[in-house]
N, C-alpha and C positions, 0 to 999 in steps of 0.2 A: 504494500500500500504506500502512496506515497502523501507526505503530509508536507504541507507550506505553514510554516514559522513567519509572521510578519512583524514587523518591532525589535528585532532580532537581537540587538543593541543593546537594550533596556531590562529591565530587572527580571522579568517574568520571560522572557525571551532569553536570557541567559543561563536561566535557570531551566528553561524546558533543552538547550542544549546540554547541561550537563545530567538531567536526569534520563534523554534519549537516545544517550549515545552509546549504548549495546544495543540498542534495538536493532529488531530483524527490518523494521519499514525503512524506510526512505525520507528519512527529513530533510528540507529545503528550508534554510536560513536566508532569510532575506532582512533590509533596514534600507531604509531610504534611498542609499545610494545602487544599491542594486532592483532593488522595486519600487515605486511611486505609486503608491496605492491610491491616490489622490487620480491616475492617470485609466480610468477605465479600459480603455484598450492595451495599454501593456498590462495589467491585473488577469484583463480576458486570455492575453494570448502566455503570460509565464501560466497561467491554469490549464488550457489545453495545452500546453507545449511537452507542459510535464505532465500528464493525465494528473490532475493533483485531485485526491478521493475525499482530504480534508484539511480544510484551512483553519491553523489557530492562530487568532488576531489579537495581539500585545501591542500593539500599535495603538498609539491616542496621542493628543491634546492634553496634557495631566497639569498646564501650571495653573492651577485655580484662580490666583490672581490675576494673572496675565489675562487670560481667559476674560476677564471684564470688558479690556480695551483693546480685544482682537476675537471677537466674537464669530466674523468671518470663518477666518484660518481654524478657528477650535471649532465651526460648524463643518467646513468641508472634510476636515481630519475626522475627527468623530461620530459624521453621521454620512455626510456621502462618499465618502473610500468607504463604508461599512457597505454601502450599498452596493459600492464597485465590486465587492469580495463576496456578498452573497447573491447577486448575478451570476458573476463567473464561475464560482463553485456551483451551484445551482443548476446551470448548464450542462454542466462536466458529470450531473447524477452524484455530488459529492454533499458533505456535512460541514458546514461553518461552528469551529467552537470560538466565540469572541466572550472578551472580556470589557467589563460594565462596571458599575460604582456603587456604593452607600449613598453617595451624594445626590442620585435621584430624589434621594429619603432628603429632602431639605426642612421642612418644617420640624418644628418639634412635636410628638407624640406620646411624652411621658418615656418613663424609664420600662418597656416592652419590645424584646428584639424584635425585627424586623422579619414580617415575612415575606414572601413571592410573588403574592397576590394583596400588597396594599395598592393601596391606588398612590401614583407615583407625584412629590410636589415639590419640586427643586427650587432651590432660593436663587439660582447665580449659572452666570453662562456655560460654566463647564459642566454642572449638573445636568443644564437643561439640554444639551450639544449630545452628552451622553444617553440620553433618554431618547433622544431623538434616532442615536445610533439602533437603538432596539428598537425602535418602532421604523424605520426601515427594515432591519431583520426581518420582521413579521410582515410586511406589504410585502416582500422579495416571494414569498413561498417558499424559500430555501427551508432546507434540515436545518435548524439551529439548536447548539445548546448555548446560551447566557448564561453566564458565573460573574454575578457580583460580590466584587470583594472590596476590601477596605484597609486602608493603613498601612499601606503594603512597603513591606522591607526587603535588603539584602545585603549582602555582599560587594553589588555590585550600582556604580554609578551613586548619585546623590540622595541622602535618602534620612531622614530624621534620627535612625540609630545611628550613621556614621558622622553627622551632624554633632548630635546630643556627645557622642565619644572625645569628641575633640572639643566641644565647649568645656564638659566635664572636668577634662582635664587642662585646662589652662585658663579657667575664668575663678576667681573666688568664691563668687557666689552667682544664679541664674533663677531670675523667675520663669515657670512654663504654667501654663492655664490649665486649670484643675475643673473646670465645667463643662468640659465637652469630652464626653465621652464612646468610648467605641471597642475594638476589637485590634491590636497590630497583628499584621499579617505575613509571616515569613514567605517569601515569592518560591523558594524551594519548596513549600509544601503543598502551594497552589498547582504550583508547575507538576508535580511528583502526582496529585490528585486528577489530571488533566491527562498525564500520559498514562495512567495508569485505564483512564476511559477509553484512550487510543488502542492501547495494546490490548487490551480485553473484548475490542468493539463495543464497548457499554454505551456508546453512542447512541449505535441502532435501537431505534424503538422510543428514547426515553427522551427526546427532542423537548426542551423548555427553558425556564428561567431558574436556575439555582443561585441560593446564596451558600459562598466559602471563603471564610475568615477562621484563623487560630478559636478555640474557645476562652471561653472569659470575657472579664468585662477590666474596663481599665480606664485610667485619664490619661492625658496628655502626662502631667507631673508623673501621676503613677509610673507609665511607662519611662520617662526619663530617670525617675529615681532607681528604678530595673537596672536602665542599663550601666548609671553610674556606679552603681553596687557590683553589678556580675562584673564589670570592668575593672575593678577597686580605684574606682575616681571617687574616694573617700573626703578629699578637701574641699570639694564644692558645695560650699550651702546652696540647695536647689530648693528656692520656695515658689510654695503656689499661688496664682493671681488669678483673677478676671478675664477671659476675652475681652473687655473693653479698654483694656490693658496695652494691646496689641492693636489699633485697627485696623480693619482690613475692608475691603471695596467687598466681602462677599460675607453672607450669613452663612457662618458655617453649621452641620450638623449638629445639636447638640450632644445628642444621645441617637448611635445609630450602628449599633451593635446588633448584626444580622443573624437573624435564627437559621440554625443549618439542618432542622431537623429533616428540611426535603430530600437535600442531598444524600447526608447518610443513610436514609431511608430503602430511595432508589438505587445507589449502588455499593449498601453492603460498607460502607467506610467508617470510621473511629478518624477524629481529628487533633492533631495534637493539642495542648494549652500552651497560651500564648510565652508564659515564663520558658516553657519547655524549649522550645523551637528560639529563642533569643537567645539563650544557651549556647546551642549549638549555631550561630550565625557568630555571636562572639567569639567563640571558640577558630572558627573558620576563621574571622578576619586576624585575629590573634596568629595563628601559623603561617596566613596568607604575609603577614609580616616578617615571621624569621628567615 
């Protein structure tokens, strides 16, 4: 089988390369410079060129702020390249797995994970960009599975743990906001859950919207205090503040910690907790060091 990787570059695209590479299929890594997903006709023809049977789309529009005063570029990136990709898959008799956000979930709802089936109400253009990206999915006809996730981390490129590690350790003291709450999400375990539906074809049949985020529930500070602890960035007074603290052009989620109970449901999985899987990324970036 052969499967297209798009985003290739970025957190979750890096990670679907190192969790795929024994595999018996055929993955194709692609990022900007090799494919323009933006570009319908080269999409159509890298998808028939290579019979490609399923496309996972890591590919997006993610700076939330930016996102304000480039609404445009975060619309064509996140909803019609989306559309570019379940076209051409579609065509080909193939299955789009793309990846989606919390950030749909803009409003507040009280402290109640999120399920699959709320009705969707985004505060700010990269929410509503992404909302839009599924809702092409579904006019397309295409196979699709949707995985919303949230808070997502790595190893790799820019990313709030590799952030938080270096303020950690060379600031005195750091306020992070303690009222918005969620789930961090290590991208190796997204990615690991994703090939795991490849290689088993759990694809077939079970086409929808999931949500997959680490388990547990956490703040901002919370999680920073994690990582300054599991790091032993012990000298930083990290105190907790307000969002209004901070402003920013966009209402962020406040609470939007996704219920996974569909996923593991439909195919058979146990998700790690979120302390657990930090662990092991520290660890990672710790020898990625020596």
């Amino acid at each position: 089988m052969n499967i297209l990787v798009t985003g290739a570059n970025g957190q979750l695209g890096n990670g679907m390369r190192l969790v795929s590479k024994d595999s018996k299929d055929n993955y194709i890594f692609t990022d900007v410079a090799e494919l323009d997903i933006t570009d319908a006709g080269a999409v159509s023809r890298m998808v028939s060129d290579n019979d490609i049977n399923v496309i996972v789309n890591c590919a997006a529009y993610t700076n939330v702020d930016k996102a304000e005063s480039d609404a445009e570029f975060a619309e064509i990136l996140n909803a019609k390249a989306v559309r570019n990709l379940a076209d051409a898959v579609r065509a080909n008799g193939g299955t789009l797995i793309h990846v989606s956000t919390d950030y749909v979930f803009g409003g507040s709802k009280g402290n109640t994970p999120r399920t699959e089936d709320e009705p969707a109400n985004p505060t700010g253009v990269y929410g509503l960009t992404k909302l839009h990206g599924e809702q092409e999915i579904e006019r397309s006809g295409v196979k699709a599975l949707i995985f919303r996730t949230a808070w997502l981390y790595s190893e790799f490129g820019r990313n709030f743990v590799k952030t938080m590690l270096s303020l950690t350790s060379t600031k005195p003291e750091l306020k992070v906001v303690f009222d918005q709450c969620g789930t961090p999400t290590y991208a190796l375990d997204l990615a690991a859950a994703i090939f795991d539906i490849i290689e088993n074809r759990k694809f077939e049949g079970n086409e929808g919207i999931y949500h997959y985020s680490n388990e547990g529930v956490c703040s901002w500070y919370d999680f920073t205090r994690m990582i300054a602890e599991y790091a032993g960035n012990t000298s930083c007074d990290i105190r907790p503040c307000h969002s209004d603290e901070f402003p920013s052009p966009v209402v962020r989620p406040s609470y939007s910690v996704l219920d996974k109970t569909k996923y593991k449901s439909t195919f058979g999985m146990t998700v790690p907790y979120w302390t657990d899987s930090l662990k092991v990324c520290l660890k990672n970036l710790k020898e990625n060091e020596a």
